[in-house]
GUMILUM-669462 format. One record per residue (C-alpha): residue number from 1; residue in one letter; x negated, y, z negated. Coordinates in Angstrom, 2 decimals, always signed. Layout:
<sites>
{seq=NUM; type=A; u=X; v=Y; w=Z}
...
</sites>
This chain:
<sites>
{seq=1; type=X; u=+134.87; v=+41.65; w=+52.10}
{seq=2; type=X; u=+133.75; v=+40.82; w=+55.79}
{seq=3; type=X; u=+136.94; v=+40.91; w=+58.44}
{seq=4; type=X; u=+134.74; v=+39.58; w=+61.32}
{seq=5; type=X; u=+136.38; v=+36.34; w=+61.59}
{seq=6; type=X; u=+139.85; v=+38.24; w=+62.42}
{seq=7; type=X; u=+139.54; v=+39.26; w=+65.33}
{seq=8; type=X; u=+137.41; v=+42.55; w=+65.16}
{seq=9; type=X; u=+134.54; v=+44.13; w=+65.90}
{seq=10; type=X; u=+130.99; v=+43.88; w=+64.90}
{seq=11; type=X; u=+127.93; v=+45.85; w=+65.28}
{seq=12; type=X; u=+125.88; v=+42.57; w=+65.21}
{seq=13; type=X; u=+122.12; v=+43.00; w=+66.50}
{seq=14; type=X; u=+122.32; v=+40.81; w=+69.79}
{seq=15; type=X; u=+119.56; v=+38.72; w=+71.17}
{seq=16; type=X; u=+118.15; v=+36.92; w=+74.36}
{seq=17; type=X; u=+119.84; v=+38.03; w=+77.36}
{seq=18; type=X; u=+122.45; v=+40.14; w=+75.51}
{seq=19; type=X; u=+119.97; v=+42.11; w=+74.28}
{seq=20; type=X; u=+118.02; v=+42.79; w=+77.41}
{seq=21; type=X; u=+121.67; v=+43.52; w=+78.83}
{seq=22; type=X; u=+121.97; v=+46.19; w=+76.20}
{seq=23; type=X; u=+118.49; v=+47.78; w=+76.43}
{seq=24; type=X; u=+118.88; v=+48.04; w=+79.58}
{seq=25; type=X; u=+121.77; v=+50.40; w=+79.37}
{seq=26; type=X; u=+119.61; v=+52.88; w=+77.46}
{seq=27; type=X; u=+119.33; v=+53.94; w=+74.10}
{seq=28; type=X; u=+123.39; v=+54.31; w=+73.69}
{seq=29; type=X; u=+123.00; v=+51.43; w=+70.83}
{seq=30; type=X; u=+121.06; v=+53.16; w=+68.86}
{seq=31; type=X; u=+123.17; v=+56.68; w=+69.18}
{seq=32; type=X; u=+126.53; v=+55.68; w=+68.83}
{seq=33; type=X; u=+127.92; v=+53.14; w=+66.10}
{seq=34; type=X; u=+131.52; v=+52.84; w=+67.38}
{seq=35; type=X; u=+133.78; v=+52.85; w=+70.79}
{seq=36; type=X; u=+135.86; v=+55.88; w=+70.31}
{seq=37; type=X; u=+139.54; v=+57.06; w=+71.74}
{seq=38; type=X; u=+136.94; v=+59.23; w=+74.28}
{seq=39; type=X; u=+135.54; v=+55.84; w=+75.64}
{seq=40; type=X; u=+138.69; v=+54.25; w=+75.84}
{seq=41; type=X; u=+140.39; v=+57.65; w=+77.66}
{seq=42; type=X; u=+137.39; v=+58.27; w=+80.33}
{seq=43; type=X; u=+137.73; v=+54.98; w=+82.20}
{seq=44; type=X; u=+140.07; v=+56.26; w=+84.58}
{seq=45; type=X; u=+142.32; v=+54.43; w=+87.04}
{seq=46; type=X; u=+139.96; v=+55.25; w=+90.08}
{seq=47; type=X; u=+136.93; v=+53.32; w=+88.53}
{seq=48; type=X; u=+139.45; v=+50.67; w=+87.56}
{seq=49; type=X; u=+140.63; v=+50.85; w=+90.98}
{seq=50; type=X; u=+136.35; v=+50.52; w=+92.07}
{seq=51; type=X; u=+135.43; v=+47.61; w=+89.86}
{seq=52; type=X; u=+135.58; v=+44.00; w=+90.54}
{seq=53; type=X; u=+135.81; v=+42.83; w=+93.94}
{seq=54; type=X; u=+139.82; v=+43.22; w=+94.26}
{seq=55; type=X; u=+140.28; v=+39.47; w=+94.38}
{seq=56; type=X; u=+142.99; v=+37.37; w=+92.53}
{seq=57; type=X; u=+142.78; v=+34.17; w=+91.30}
{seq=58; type=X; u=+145.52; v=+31.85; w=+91.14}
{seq=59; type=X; u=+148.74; v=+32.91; w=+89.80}
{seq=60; type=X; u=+147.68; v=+36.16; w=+88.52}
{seq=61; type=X; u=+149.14; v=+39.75; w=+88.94}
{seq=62; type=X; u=+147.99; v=+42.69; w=+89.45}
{seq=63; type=X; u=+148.77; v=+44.00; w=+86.31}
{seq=64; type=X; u=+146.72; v=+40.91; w=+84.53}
{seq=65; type=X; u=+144.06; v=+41.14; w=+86.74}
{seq=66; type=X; u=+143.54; v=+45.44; w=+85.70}
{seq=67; type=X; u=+143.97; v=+44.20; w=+82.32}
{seq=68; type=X; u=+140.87; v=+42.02; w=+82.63}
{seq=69; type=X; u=+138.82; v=+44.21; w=+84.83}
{seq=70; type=X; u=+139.53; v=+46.73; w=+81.67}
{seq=71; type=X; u=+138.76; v=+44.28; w=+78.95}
{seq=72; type=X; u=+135.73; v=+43.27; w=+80.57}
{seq=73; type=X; u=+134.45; v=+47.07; w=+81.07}
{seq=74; type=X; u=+134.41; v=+48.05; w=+77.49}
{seq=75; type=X; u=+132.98; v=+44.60; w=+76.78}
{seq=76; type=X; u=+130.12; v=+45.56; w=+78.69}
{seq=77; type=X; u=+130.41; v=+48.98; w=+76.97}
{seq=78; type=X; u=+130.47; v=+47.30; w=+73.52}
{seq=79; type=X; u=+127.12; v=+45.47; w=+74.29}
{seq=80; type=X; u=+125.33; v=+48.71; w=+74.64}
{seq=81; type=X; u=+126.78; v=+50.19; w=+71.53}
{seq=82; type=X; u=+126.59; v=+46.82; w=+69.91}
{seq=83; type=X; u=+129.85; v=+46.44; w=+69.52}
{seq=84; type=X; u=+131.74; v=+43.02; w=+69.76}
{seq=85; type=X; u=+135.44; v=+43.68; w=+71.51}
{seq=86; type=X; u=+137.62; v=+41.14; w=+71.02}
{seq=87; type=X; u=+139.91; v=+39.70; w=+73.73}
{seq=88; type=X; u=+142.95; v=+41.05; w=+71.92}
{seq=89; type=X; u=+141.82; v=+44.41; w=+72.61}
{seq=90; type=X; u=+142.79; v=+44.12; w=+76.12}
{seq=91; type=X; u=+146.17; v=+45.09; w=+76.16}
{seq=92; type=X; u=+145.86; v=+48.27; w=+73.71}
{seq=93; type=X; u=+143.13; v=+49.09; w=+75.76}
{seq=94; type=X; u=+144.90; v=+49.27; w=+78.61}
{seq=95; type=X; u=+148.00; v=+51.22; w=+77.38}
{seq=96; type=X; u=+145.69; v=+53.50; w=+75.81}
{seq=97; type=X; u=+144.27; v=+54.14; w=+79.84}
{seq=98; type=X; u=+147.36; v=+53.94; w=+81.20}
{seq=99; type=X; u=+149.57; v=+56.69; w=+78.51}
{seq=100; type=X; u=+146.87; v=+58.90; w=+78.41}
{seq=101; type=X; u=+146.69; v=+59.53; w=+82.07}
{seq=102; type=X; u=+149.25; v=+62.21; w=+81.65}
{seq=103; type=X; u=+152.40; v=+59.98; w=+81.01}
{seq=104; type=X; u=+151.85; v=+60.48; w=+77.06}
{seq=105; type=X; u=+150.76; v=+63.56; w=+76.29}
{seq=106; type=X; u=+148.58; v=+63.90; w=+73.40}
{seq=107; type=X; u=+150.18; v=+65.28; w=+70.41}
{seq=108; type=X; u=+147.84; v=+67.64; w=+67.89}
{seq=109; type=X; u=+148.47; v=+67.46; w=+63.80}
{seq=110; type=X; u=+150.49; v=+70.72; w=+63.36}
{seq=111; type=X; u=+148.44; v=+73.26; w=+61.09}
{seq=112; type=X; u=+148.66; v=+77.02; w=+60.23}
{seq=113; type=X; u=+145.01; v=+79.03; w=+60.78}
{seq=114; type=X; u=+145.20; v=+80.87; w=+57.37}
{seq=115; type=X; u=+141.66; v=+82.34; w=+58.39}
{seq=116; type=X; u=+138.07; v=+82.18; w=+60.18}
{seq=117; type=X; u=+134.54; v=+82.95; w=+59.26}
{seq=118; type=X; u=+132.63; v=+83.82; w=+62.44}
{seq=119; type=X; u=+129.05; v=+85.38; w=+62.87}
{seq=120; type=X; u=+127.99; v=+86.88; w=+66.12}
{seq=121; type=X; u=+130.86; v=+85.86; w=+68.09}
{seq=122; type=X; u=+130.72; v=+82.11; w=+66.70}
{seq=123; type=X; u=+133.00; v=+80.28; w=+64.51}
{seq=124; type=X; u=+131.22; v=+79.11; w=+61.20}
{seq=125; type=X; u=+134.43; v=+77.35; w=+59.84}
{seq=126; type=X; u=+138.41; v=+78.03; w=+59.77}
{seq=127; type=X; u=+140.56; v=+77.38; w=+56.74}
{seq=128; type=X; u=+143.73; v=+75.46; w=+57.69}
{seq=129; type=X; u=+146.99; v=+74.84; w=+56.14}
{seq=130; type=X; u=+147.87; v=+71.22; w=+56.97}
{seq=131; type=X; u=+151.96; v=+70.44; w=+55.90}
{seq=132; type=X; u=+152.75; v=+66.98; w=+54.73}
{seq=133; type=X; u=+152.90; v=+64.28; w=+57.01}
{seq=134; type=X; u=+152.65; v=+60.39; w=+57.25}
{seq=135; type=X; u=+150.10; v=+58.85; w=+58.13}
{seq=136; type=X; u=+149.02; v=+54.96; w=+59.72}
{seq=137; type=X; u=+146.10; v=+54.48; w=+57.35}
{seq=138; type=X; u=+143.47; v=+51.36; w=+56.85}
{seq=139; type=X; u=+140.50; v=+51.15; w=+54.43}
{seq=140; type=X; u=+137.71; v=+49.18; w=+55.17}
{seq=141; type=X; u=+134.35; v=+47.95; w=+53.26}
{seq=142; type=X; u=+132.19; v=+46.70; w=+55.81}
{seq=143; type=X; u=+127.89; v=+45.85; w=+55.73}
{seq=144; type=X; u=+127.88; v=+49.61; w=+57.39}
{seq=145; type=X; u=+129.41; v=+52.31; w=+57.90}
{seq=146; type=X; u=+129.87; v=+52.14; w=+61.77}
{seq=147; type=X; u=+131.17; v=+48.12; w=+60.98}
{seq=148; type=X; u=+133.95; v=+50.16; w=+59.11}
{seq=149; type=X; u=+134.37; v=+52.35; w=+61.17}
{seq=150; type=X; u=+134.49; v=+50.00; w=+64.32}
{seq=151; type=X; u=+136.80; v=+47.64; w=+62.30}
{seq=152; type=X; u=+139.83; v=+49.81; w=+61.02}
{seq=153; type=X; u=+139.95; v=+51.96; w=+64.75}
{seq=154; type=X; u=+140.54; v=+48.75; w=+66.43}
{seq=155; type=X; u=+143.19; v=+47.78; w=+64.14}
{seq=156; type=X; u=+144.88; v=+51.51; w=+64.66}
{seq=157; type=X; u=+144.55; v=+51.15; w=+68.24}
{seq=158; type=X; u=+146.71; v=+47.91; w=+67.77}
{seq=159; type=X; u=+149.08; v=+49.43; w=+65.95}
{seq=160; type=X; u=+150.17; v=+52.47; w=+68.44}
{seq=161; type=X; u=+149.84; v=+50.13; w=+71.08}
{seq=162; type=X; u=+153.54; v=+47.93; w=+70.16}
{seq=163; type=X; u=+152.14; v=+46.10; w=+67.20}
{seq=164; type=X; u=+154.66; v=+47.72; w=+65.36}
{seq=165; type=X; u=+158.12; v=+47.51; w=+64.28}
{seq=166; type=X; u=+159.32; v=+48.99; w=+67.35}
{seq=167; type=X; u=+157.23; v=+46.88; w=+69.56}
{seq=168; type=X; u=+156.15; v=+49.64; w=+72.01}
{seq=169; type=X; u=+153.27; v=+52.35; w=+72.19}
{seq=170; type=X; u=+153.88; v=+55.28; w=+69.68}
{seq=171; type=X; u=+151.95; v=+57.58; w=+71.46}
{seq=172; type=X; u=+148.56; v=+59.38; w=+70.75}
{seq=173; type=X; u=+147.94; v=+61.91; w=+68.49}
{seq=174; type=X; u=+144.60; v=+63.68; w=+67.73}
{seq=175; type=X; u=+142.73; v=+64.29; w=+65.73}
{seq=176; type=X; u=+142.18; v=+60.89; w=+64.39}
{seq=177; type=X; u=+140.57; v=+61.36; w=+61.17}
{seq=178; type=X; u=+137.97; v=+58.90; w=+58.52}
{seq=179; type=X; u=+137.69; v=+59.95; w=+55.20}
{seq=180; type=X; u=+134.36; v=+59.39; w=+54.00}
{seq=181; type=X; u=+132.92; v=+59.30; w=+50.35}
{seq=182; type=X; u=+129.38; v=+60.58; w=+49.82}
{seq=183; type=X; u=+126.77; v=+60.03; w=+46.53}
{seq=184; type=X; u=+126.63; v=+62.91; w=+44.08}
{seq=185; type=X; u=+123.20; v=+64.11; w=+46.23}
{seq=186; type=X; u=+125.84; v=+64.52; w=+49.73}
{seq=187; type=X; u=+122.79; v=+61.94; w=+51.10}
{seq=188; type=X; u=+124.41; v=+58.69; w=+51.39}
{seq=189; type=X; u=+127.77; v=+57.68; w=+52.40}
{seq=190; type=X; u=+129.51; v=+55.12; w=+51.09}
{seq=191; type=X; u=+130.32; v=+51.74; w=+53.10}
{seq=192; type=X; u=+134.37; v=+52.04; w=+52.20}
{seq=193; type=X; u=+136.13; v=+53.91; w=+54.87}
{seq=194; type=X; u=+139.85; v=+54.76; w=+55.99}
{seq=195; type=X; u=+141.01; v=+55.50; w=+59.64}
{seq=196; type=X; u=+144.01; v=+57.30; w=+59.18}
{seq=197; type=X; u=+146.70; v=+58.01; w=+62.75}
{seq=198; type=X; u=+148.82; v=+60.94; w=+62.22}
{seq=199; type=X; u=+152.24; v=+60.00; w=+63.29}
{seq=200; type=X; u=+154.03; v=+61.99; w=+66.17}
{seq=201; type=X; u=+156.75; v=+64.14; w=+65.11}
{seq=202; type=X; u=+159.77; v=+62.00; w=+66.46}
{seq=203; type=X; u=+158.34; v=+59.04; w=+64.21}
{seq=204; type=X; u=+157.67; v=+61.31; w=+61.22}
{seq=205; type=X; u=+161.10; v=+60.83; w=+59.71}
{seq=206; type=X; u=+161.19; v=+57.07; w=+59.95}
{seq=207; type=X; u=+157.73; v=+55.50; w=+60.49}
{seq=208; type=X; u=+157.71; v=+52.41; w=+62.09}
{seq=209; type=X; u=+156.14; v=+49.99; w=+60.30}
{seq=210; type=X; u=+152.68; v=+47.76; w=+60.74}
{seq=211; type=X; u=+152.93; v=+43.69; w=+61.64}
{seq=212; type=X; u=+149.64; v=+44.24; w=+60.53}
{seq=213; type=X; u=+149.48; v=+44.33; w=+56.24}
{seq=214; type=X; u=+146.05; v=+46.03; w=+55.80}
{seq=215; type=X; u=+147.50; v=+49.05; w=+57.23}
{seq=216; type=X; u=+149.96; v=+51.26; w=+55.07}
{seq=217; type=X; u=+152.10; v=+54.53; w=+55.91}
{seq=218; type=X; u=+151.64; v=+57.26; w=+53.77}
{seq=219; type=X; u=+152.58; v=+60.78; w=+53.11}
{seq=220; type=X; u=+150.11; v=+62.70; w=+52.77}
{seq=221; type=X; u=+150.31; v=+66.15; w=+50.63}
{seq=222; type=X; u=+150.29; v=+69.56; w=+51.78}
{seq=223; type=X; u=+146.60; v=+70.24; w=+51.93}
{seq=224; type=X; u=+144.45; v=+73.46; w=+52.33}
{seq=225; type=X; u=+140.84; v=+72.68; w=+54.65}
{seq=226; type=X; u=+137.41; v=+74.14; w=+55.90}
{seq=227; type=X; u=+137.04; v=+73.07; w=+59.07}
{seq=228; type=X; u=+134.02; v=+73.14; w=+61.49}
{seq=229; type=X; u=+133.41; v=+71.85; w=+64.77}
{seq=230; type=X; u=+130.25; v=+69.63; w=+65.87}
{seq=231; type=X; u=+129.49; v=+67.58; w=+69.00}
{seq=232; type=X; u=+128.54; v=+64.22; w=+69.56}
{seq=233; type=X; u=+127.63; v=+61.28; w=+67.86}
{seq=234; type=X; u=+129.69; v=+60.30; w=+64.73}
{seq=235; type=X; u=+127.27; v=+58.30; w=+62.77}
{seq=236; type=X; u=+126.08; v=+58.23; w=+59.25}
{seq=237; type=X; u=+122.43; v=+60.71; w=+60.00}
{seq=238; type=X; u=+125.05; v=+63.27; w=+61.80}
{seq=239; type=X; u=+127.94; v=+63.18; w=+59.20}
{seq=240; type=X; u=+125.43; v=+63.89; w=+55.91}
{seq=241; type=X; u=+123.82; v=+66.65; w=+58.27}
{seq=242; type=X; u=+127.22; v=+68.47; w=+59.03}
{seq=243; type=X; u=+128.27; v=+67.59; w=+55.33}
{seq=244; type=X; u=+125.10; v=+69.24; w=+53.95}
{seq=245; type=X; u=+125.47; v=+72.40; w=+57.02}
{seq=246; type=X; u=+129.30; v=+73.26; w=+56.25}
{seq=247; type=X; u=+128.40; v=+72.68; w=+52.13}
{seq=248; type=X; u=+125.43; v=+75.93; w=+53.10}
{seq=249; type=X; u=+127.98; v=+78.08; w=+54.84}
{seq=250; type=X; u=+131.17; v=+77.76; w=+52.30}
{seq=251; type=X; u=+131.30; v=+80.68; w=+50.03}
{seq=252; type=X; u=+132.84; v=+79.34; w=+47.68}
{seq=253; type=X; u=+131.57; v=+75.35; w=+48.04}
{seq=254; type=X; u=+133.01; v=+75.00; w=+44.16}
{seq=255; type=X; u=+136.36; v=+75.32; w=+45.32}
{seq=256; type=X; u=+136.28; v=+71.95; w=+47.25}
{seq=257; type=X; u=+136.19; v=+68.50; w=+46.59}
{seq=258; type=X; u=+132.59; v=+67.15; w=+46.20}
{seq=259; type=X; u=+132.48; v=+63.79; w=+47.08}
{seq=260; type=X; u=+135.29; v=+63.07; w=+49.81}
{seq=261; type=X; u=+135.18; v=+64.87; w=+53.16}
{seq=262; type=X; u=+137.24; v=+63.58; w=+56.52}
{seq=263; type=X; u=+135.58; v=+63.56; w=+60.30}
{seq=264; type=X; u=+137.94; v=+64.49; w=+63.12}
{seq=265; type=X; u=+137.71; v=+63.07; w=+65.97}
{seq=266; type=X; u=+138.90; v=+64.45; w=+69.37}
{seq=267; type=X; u=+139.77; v=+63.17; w=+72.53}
{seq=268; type=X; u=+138.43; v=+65.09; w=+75.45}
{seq=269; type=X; u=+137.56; v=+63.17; w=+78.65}
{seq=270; type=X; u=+136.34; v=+65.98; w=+80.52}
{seq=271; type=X; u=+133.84; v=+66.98; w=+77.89}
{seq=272; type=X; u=+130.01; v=+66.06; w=+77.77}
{seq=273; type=X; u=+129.93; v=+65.66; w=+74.57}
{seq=274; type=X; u=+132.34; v=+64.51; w=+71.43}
{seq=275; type=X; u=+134.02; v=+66.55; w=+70.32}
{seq=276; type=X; u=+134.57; v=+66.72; w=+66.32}
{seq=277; type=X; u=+135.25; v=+68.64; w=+63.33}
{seq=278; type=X; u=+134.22; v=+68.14; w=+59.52}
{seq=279; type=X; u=+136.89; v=+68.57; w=+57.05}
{seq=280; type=X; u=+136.11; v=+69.78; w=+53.24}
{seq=281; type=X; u=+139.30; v=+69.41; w=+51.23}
{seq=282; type=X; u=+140.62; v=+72.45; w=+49.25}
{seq=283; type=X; u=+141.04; v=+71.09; w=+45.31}
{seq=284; type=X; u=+144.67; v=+70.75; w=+44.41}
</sites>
């Protein structure tokens, strides 16, 4: 099933003067499959304040005119990650800058550190109790894996941003996790994806509900995971390697489901690099 003709995002090669526009922002493209919470987060007000030329055209506020100076940023963003974002985007786009610029604080997925493995001073991995929770989730089966990727985090980001049964911004929580499915060989990963938003505590009783009928709440069980930390990208060459790394340092890999791991992703403006952890699920 393709979803490009409602409103998301593609990864589309782009040609003629698109192209040259997106070569000539570097090799970003080629690195990065997706634009991420971290993207979305580092524009901060003062370039927003810096770009355009501060003019207005007729009958339009200030508030409409950010809103396009933000929409057409990540547009130009999306080119060099070959990304298509839509012009729906613009408003979650700009709550998303706007919350997280210490309004909203971000809200972590409550956990219990049942132990670490560490080896001359650095973490290998950390087991984790995770309690039950609801989640915002959305599958996807796109040509690739960063299409699917691409596709269901734009229609989360809609979602917390008042396309929702309360019709106002839920508030960001991290991490924001994808479970991914692998072959038997952990050298492949499968095109089907879901992007899954951990509710904030004060919505956890009562969920409010998606306009949107690809997404679904659910509660997820109580669930044991090994967790390590990587940085950077998030595409498929990176995921199998970190897959195939934790799978080397488990003791006990048997214990573990085999075919179905989650990527974390975390929001960290200040930060280099992405930062993001690999999840191996304990077996019920």
């Amino acid at each position: 099933m393709h979803y490009n003709d409602r409103g998301g995002c593609r990864l589309n090669g782009v040609g003629g003067d698109e192209g040259q526009a997106a070569e000539s922002q570097g090799s970003v493209g080629t690195n990065y499959g997706m634009i991420t919470l971290e993207d979305l987060e580092a524009f901060s007000e003062d370039q927003l304040s810096d770009s355009g030329n501060g003019s207005l055209e007729e009958g339009e506020t200030i508030e409409e005119e950010q809103q396009d100076r933000l929409l057409h940023y990540w547009q130009d963003v999306g080119r060099g990650h070959r990304v298509e974002v839509p012009r729906d985007m613009a408003e979650p786009i700009q709550q998303i800058t706007t919350n997280n610029n210490g309004t909203h604080p971000r809200e972590a997925v409550p956990y219990i550190l049942m132990s670490r493995k560490e080896k001359s001073g650095d973490v290998l991995y950390e087991k984790r109790q995770y309690e039950k929770g609801h989640w915002a989730c959305i599958t996807v089966k796109e040509d690739t894996y960063e299409q699917s990727i691409c596709y269901g985090f734009m229609k989360i980001m809609r979602y917390i941003c008042q396309q929702n049964s309360l019709g106002r911004y839920l508030g960001m929580t991290i991490p924001i996790v994808t479970v991914v499915n692998t072959d038997e060989m952990h050298t492949t990963l499968s095109r089907t994806v879901t992007v899954a938003y951990y509710l904030p505590i004060n919505h956890q009783d009562q969920p409010p509900q998606p306009y949107d009928t690809e997404i679904v709440i659910e509660q997820w069980p109580a669930t044991i995971v090994y967790t390590r930390p990587f940085t950077g990208a998030t595409n498929e060459v990176t995921i199998i390697s970190e897959i195939n790394t934790m799978a080397e340092m488990l003791d006990s890999p048997v214990v573990c489901v085999s075919d179905s791991f989650i990527v974390a992703g975390y929001t960290n403006p200040a930060a280099a690099n992405r930062q993001n952890e690999i999840w191996f699920l304990e077996r019920p």
